[in-house]
N, C-alpha and C positions, 0 to 999 in steps of 0.2 A: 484731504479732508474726508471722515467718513461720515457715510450716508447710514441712517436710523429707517428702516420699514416701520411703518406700526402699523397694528389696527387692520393687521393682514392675512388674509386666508392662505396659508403657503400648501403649494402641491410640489410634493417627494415624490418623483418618479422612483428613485431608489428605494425608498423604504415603504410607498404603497399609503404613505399617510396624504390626509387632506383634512387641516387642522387649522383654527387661528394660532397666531406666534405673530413675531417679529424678526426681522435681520437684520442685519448689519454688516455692511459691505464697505472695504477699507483697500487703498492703491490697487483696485480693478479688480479685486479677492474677494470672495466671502468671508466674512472675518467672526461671525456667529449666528448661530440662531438660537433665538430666543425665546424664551414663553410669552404667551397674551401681556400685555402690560409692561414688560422691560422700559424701566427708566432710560432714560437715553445720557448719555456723558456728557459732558460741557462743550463739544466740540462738534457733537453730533447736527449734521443736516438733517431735516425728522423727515420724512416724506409719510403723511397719513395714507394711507390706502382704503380706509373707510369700507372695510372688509371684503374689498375686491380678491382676485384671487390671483397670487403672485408665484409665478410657475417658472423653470428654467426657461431660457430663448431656444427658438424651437433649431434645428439642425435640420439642413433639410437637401437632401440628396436629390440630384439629376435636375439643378433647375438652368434652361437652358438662357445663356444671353448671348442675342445676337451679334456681339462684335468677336471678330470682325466678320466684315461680309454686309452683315444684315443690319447697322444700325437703327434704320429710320423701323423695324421692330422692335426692339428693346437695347439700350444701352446700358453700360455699368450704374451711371450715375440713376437711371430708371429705377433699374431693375432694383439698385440698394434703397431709395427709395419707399418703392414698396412692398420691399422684403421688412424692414423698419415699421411699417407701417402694418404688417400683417405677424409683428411678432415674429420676423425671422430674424433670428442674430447671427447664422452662418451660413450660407449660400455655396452648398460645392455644384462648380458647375460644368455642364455637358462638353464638350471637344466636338460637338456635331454641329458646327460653323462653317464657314464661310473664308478661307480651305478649313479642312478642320486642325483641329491643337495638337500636332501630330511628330513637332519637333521641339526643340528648348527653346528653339528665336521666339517660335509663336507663343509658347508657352510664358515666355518673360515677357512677353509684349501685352497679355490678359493681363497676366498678375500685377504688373504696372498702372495698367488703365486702372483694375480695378482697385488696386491702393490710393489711387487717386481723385476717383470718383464715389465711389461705394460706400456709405456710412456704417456697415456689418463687416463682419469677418465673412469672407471669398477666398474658398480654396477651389483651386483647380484641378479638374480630371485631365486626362489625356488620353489618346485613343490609343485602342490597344494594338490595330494596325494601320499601314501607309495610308493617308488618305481614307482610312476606314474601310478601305475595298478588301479586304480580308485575303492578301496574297503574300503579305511580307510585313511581320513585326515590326512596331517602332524599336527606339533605342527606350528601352524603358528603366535602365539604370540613371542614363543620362537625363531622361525624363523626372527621375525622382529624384534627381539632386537639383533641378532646377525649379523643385515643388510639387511637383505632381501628386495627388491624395489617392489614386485607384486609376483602372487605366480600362477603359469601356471606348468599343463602338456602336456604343447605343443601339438603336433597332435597325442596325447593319446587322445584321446576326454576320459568323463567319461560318460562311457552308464548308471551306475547306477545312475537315476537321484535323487534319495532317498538321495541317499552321495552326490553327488551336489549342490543338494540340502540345503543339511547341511555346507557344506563346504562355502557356498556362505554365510550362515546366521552366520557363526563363523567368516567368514573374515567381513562382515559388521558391526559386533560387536567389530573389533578391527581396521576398518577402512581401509584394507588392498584394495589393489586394487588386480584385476582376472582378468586373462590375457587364452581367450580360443581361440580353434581352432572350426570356426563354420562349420560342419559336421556331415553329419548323417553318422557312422561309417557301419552301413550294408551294404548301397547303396555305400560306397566308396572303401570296402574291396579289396584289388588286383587290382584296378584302374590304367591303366598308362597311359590315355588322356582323355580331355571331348568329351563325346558324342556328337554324328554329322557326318558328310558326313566322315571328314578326318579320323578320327579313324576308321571308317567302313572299308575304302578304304586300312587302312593300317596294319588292322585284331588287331589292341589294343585294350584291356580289356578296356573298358571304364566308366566314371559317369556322371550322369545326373547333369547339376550347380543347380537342384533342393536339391541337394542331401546338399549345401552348405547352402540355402534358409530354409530347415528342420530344419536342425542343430541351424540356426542361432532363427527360429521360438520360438523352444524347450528354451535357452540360456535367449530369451528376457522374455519370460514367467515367468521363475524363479528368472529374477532380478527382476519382479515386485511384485512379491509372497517375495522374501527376501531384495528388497530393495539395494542389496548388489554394490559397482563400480565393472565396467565390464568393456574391453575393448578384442572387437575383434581382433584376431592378423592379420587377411587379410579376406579380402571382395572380392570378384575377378569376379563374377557375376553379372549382370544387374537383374537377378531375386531377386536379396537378399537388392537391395537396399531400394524397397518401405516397406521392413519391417524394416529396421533399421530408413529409417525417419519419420515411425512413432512412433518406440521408444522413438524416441529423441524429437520430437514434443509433446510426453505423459509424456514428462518432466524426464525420466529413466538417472539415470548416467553412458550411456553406450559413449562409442567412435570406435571410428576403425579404422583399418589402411590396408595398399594393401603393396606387397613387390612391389620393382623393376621393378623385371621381370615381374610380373602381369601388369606394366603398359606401358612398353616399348616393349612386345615382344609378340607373338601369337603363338597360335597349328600349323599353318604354319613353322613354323620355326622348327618344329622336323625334318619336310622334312623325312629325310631317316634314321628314326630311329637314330637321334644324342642323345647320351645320357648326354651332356652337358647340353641338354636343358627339360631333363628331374625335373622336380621342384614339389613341394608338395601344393596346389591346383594343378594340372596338367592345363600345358598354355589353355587358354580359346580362344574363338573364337575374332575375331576384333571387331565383336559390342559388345561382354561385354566389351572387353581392351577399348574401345571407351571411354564405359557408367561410367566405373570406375574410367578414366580421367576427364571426366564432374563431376564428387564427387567431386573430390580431390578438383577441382576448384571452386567447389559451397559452399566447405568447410563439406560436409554431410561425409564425408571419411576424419578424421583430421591427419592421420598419413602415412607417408610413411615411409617402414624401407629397410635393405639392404634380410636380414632372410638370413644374411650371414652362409651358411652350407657346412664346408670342407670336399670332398668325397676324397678317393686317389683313383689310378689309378686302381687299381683289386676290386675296388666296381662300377667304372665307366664303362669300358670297359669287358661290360657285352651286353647279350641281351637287348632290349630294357622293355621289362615286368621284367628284374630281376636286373636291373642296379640301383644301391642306386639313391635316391631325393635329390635333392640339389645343390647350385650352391653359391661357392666364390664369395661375393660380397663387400668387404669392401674398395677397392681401385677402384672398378668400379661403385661403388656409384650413385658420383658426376657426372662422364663423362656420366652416363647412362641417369643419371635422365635430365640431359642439352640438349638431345633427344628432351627431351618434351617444353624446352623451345626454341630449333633450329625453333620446329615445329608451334612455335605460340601457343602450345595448355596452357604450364601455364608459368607465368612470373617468374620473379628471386626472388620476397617478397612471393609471392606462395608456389613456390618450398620448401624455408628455414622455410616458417610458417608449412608445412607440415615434414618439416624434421627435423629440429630445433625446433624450439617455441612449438607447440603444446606436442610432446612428452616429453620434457623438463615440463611445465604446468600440463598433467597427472600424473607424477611423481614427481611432487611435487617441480621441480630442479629452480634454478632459474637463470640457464643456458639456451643459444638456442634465447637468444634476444639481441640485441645492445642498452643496458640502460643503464644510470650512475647508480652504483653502481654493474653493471649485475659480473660476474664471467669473466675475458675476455680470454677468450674461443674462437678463432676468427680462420677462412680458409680465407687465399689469395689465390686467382683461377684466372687464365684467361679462361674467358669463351668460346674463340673462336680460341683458335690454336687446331689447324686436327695435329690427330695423328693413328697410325694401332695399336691396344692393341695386343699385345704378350706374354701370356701368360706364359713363360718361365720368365718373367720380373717383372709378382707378385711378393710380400715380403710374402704374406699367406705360409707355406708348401704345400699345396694341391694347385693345379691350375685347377679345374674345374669351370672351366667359358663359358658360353656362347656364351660372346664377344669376343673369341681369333679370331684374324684377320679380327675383324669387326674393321673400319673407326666409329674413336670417335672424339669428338670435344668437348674441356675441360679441363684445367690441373690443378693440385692441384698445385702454387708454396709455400705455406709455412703454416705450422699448429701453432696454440699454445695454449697451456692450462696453463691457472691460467700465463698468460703474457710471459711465459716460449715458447722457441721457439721447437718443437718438429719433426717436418720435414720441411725441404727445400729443391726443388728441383734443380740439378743441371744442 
């Protein structure tokens, strides 16, 4: 049966339009888009949207769930949940579990759980070395016939650049996309803020955003020596940017992306040692969170993700130096990143081309855009009802968020993947 939008604001990340029209989505497909007012055909299910604004489902890179290992943080059926629930319709997620996702067994054993719990589409990363200790490559052929979408050990950075090395020129032979964390692991060792007045004042181990800029130096070098796709997993510095656009100007098949919180929140906001807002780059000052904004918009930063990471409560509610990194963000997403669009800094075809389309694009999907034919994969949101986030009201298990009893403006009312309707709000 096909489904009729009317009455709807659609946001083109592709074409940069944000327009009323209508669609029409037919066996899990986009099957047209239409202008304001299209009559609907005899068959048609109508769904009014009452001018809400009807966007691709968002794509969203590095979100970590805890199985195995860690369930009683986050599980599949969780995690889909409130990935559904925050407008996420595809979940590629982290290999930094509990061992980590490091062969095929384990690799079939996620993508199992989560076909069976998960209301979203769930692709899988895989690490890109044993255990993530960075001494000895997985089998990453092997890896990629049994699913694998990119192949990251997250903020395991690999110091041996020799196996790196190698790793980059094995995956480039098999086409594989590498997913790093750009870091110099010396200068970041025991870090729990960036250096500068505020951490001085408030006596945190800190790191220089040189220490990101190293990292990222080191990274770009070897993709040019192996040729190999790369993609940064956050950029969160103003120092780090003029070498990634020169990478990309030297024609490298590199990308990047900033979480969230790197782009909506600052080192201010730790205030008095909050350890909700404790995150992995540590919050950076307001001119990088500035400078980083200005990417996104200029396009030189093509990715935003949520680097949704469930902490429970006895890893949070620690000192501030020894309280776990990370911060829930799958259902505060959308209402965070709409921050930036309150504020004028990026518009609605912006936002979804950086959260939607382009991650969708690097991975090969052909989800994250509103085209006939596209997957209809589709968030209705009203962008503009005020609401107080109450963290007790996540669907995640873990509720470490940042935003508890922050004033948001944003609602997710209704998810669907492959046409199918997967959350609606009541």
């Amino acid at each position: 049966m096909s489904i009729l939008f009317t009455n709807a604001r659609l946001i083109n990340p592709e074409t940069g339009l944000d327009q009323p029209g209508a669609l029409r989505i037919n066996g899990g497909r986009i099957e047209a888009i239409l202008p304001e007012g299209a009559s609907p055909n005899p068959d048609d299910q109508v769904i009014d949207c009452q001018g809400k604004c009807l966007a691709p489902g968002i794509v969203d890179i590095g979100v970590k769930v805890c199985e195995p290992g860690e369930r009683h943080k986050e599980s599949y059926r969780s995690a889909g949940q409130a990935a559904a629930a925050g407008g996420v319709t595809t979940m590629v997620t982290r290999p930094d579990t509990t061992p980590a996702i490091d062969s095929p067994e384990t690799l079939e054993f996620v993508t199992r759980r989560a076909n069976e719990a998960a209301p979203v589409n769930v692709l899988p990363m895989a690490a890109l070395t044993k255990e993530r200790a960075g001494r000895e490559m997985t089998e990453i052929g092997f890896l990629m016939d049994a699913g694998a979408v990119a192949f990251t050990d997250c903020d395991h950075v690999v110091q041996n650049t020799k196996v790196f090395a190698r790793a980059l020129t094995y995956a480039r032979s098999c086409g594989a996309l590498v997913i790093a964390h750009p870091q110099e692991p010396g200068l970041s060792a025991g870090a729990a803020a960036t250096s500068g007045k505020f951490a001085s004042l408030r006596g945190l181990p800190a790191v220089t955003p040189m220490a990101e800029r190293i990292g990222l130096d080191r990274d770009i070098a070897l993709i040019e020596m192996t040729g190999a796709r790369y993609h940064a997993d956050q950029i969160t510095t103003a120092r780090a940017l003029p070498a990634l656009e020169r990478a990309k100007s030297n024609g490298f098949d590199i990308t990047a992306g900033v979480s969230i919180h790197h782009l909506t929140l600052n080192e201010l906001d730790v205030a008095d040692y909050r350890t909700f807002f404790k995150v992995k780059p540590p919050l950076r000052s307001e001119e990088d969170r500035m400078a980083v904004v200005q990417a996104v918009r200029d396009g030189l930063i093509d990715v935003i993700s949520s680097m949704h990471t469930p902490q429970d409560e006895e890893s949070k509610r620690l000192p501030f130096e020894e309280a776990a990194s990370g911060a829930v963000a799958l259902e505060t997403f959308l209402p965070a990143a709409l921050r930036l669009y309150h504020a004028g800094q990026l518009d609605l075809p912006q936002l979804f081309r950086a959260m939607a389309l382009n991650p969708a694009k690097r991975l090969g999907l052909p989800s994250g855009r509103l085209g006939v034919g596209a997957p209809a994969d589709l968030v209705l949101f009203d962008p503009d009802v005020p609401f107080v986030l109450n963290r007790s009201t996540l669907l995640s298990k873990s509720k470490n968020t940042p935003f508890d009893g922050q004033r948001m403006q944003g609602r997710v009312l209704a998810t669907y993947v492959d046409g199918k309707e997967v959350y609606r709000r009541h």
